[in-house]
C-alpha positions in Angstrom: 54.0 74.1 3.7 53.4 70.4 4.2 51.2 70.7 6.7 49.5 73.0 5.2 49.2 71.0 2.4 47.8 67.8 4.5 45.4 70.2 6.6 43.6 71.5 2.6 43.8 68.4 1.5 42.3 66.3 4.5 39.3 69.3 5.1 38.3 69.1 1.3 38.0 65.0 1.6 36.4 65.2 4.8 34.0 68.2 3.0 33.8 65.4 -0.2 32.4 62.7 2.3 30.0 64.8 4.2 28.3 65.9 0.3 28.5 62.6 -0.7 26.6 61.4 2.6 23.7 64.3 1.5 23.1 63.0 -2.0 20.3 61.7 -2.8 18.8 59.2 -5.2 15.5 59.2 -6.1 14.1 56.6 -3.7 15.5 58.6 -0.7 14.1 61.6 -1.8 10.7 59.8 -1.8 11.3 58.4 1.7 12.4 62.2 2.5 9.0 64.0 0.9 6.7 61.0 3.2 8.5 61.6 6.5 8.1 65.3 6.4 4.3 64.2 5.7 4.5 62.0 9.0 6.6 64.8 10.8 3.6 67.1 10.3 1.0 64.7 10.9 2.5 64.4 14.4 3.0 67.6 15.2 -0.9 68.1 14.2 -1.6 65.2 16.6 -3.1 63.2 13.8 -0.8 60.4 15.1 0.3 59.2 18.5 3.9 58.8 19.4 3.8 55.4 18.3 2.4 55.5 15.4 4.9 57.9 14.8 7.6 56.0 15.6 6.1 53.0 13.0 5.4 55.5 10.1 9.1 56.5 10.4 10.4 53.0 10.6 8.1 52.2 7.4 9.2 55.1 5.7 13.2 53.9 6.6 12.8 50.8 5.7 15.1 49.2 3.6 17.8 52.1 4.2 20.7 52.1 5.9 21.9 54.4 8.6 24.0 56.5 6.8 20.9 56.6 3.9 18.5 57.3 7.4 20.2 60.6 8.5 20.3 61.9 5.1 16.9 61.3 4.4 15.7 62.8 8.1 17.7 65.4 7.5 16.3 66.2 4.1 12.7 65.6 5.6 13.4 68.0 8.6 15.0 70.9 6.5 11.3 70.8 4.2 9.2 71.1 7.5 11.5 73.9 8.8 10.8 75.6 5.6 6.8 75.2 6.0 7.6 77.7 8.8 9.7 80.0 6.9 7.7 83.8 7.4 6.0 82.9 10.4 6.4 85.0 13.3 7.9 83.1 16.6 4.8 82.2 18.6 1.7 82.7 15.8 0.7 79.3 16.4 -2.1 79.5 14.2 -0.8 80.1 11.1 1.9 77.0 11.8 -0.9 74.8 12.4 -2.4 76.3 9.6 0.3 75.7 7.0 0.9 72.2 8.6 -2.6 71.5 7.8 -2.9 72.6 4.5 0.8 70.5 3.6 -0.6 67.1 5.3 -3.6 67.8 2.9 -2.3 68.2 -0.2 -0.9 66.2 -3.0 2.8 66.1 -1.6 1.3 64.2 1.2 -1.2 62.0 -0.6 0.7 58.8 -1.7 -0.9 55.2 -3.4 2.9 53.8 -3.8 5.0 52.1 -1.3 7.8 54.5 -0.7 10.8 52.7 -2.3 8.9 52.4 -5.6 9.7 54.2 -8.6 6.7 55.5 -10.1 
């Protein structure tokens, strides 16, 4: 019963941590919102590896790792939903909806990310 005990208890702190790690203040939800902008941009070609790789850095800046993943991770889960509903292979219409995200408002920003508006 002990260990049974230790094995609940020790999954629902390990389960605590891992939620913890995935909130997010507002600042790294920002940060999240610009690098699915710069995710998109390079998939669209807009930006060359390395300016990809200096957008990103930008856009981390200031966070720490732990802060990093989450806030990748965050960016990463929106782009995979820009795909949500299109067919495997139907190119068009994910270049499509990648160009019409990277030209709207979520993607248009006049503040440093790590500003509170």
């Amino acid at each position: 019963m002990r260990l049974i005990t230790f094995a609940v208890l020790a999954g629902g702190l390990t389960f605590s941590m891992q939620v913890r790690s995935l909130a997010m203040g507002p600042a790294e939800f920002a940060a999240s919102g610009k690098l699915a902008c710069v995710l998109a941009e390079e998939s669209l070609g807009y930006v060359s590896k390395t300016e990809y790789g200096n957008l990103t850095e930008q856009v981390l800046e200031g966070f720490d790792q732990q802060e990093s993943d989450a806030i990748y991770a965050k960016a990463l889960g929106y782009y995979d939903g820009l795909m949500f509903g299109i067919p495997a292979g139907d190119q068009e219409r994910v270049y499509s909806r990648l160009r019409n995200f990277v030209s709207s408002k979520a993607c248009a920003f006049s503040a440093p990310v790590n500003v509170l508006i």
